[in-house]
N, C-alpha and C positions, 0 to 999 in steps of 0.2 A: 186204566186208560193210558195209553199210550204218550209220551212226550210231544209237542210240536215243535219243541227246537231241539236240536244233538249239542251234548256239555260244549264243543267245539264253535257254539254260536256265540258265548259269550266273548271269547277271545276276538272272534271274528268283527262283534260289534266294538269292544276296545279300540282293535286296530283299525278301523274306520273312522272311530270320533277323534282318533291320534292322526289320522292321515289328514282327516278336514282342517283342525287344527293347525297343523303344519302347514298345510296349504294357504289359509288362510291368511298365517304370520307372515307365509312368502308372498303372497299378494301386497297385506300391508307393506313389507318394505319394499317390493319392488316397482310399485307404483309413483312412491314419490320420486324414485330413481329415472323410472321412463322418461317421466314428466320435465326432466331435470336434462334428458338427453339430447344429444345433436340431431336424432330422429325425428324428437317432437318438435323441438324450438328450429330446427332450419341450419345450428349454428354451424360453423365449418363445413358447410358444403358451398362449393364453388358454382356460381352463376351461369349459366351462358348467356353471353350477349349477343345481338345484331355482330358487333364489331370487339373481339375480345383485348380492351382496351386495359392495358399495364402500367397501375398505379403503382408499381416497382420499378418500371424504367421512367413512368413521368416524373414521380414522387422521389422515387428514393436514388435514381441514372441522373438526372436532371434537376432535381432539386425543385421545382415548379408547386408554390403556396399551395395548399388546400384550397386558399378562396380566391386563388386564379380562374378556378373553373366555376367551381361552388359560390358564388358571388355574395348572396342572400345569406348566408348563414352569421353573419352579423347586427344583421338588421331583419331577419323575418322570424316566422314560425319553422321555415322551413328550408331545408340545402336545398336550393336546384338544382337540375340535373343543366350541365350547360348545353346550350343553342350550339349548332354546327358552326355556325360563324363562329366560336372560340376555338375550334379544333381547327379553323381553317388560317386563322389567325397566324398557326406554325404550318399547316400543310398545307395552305398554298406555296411556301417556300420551298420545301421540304420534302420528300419522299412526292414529289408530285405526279408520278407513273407509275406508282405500286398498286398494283392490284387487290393487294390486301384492303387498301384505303378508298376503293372504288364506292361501297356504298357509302360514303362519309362523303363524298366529292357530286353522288348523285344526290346526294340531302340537300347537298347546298344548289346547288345548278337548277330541281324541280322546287327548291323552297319548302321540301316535306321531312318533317322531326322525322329524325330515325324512333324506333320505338323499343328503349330501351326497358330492361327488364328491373323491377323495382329489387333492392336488395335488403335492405333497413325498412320492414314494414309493418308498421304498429297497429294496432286492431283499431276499430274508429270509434270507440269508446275511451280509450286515451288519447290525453293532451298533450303534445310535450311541444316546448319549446325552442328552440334550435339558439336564437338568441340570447335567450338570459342564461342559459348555460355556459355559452360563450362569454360572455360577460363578467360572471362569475367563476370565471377560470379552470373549466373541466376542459381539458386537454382533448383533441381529437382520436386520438389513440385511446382514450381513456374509453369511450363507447367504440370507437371503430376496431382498434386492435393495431397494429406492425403494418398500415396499409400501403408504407413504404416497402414491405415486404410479399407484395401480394402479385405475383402475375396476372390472378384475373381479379376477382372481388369476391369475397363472401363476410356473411354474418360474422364477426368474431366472438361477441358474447350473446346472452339467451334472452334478452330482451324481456326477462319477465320480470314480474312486481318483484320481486325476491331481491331481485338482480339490478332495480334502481333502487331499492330502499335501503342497501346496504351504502348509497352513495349519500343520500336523502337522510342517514343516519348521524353518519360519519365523514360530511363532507370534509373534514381536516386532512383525511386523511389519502384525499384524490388532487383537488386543487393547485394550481399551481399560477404564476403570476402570468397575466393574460398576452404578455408580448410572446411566450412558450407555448398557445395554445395549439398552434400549430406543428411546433416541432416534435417530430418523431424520435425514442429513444430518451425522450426528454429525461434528466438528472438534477435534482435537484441541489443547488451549489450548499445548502446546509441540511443539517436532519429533514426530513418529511414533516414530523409531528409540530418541530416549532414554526417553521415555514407554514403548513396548515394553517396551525391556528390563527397567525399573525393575519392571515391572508381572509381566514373567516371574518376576522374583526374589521379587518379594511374593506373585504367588498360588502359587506353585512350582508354575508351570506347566514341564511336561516337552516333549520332543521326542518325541513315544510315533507310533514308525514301523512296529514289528514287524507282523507281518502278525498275532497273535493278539490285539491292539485291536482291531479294528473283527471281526477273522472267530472267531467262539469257537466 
């Protein structure tokens, strides 16, 4: 009786169970990689807006607070985005015939929000608080990134669990005193670690990891 496989089949099936293998090892690692990248989280890609408006000349040309504009982020859940009346505040004086500033100057004159595009978007199964972070002295920069450095806007970090809990762990090591929460570049006038900790013990700030923080 004749063979139904050629000696040649056994190599062939090695080198198949060898190929799956491999492939499979590269699946495993490059999935948490993906997952992990600017592709999937949004991070480092620049927005367009209605009107592409330069927190590097308002912020960091002009010096103009974060919660000039952002008004609520002391007292709410949440940054607003500001009312045309705040932008009109400086451009009714100011660039008043620029054509670039037309839809800004039509917002206000019909009364209708321009409709800006969200950038910092959390799925609506997380809680986060805009307030008590503020309060407990997480820096703007610290979630936003160099927004003094940004001609348009984008995400500067990945916004995922991974990526708060490493703050949520080791708050000592983000923190800073809250009259700084605004400032960009911000430097710490002693060590990090001792400042931290000092600061953990003054705002009694906690280590809050449970999964019913951020998921209610």
């Amino acid at each position: 009786m004749s063979q139904t496989f050629k000696p040649r089949a056994n190599q062939i099936a090695r080198a198949g169970l060898g190929t799956l293998v491999l492939l499979a090892a590269g699946v495993g690692a490059g999935v948490p990689g993906l997952m992990r990248s600017d592709y999937v989280t949004g991070a480092n890609t620049n927005v367009t807006q209605p009107i592409q408006f330069s927190h590097a000349h308002h912020v960091g040309g002009m010096g103009i607070d974060c919660r000039y504009c952002h008004t609520s982020v002391e007292q709410s859940s949440f940054a607003n985005i500001p009312p045309t009346k705040t932008c009109m505040n400086c451009h009714s004086q100011i660039w008043v015939t620029s054509p670039y500033l037309e839809p800004v100057r039509a917002s206000y004159r019909t009364n209708t929000p321009l409709r800006w595009t969200r950038v910092h978007n959390l799925p609506d199964f997380v809680y986060f608080n805009h307030a008590i972070h503020v309060k407990k002295g997480v820096g703007c920069e610290t979630c936003h990134g160099r927004i003094d450095r940004m001609p348009g806007i984008y995400q500067a970090n990945t916004l995922q669990m991974e990526w708060c809990l490493g703050c949520h762990r080791a708050p000592e090591r983000y923190v800073r005193p809250r009259e700084f929460v605004t400032t960009m570049g911000y430097v710490p006038a002693e060590p990090q670690a001792v400042l931290g900790a000092r600061l953990v013990n003054d705002y009694d700030i906690q280590k809050l990891t449970s999964c019913s923080v951020c998921h209610r």
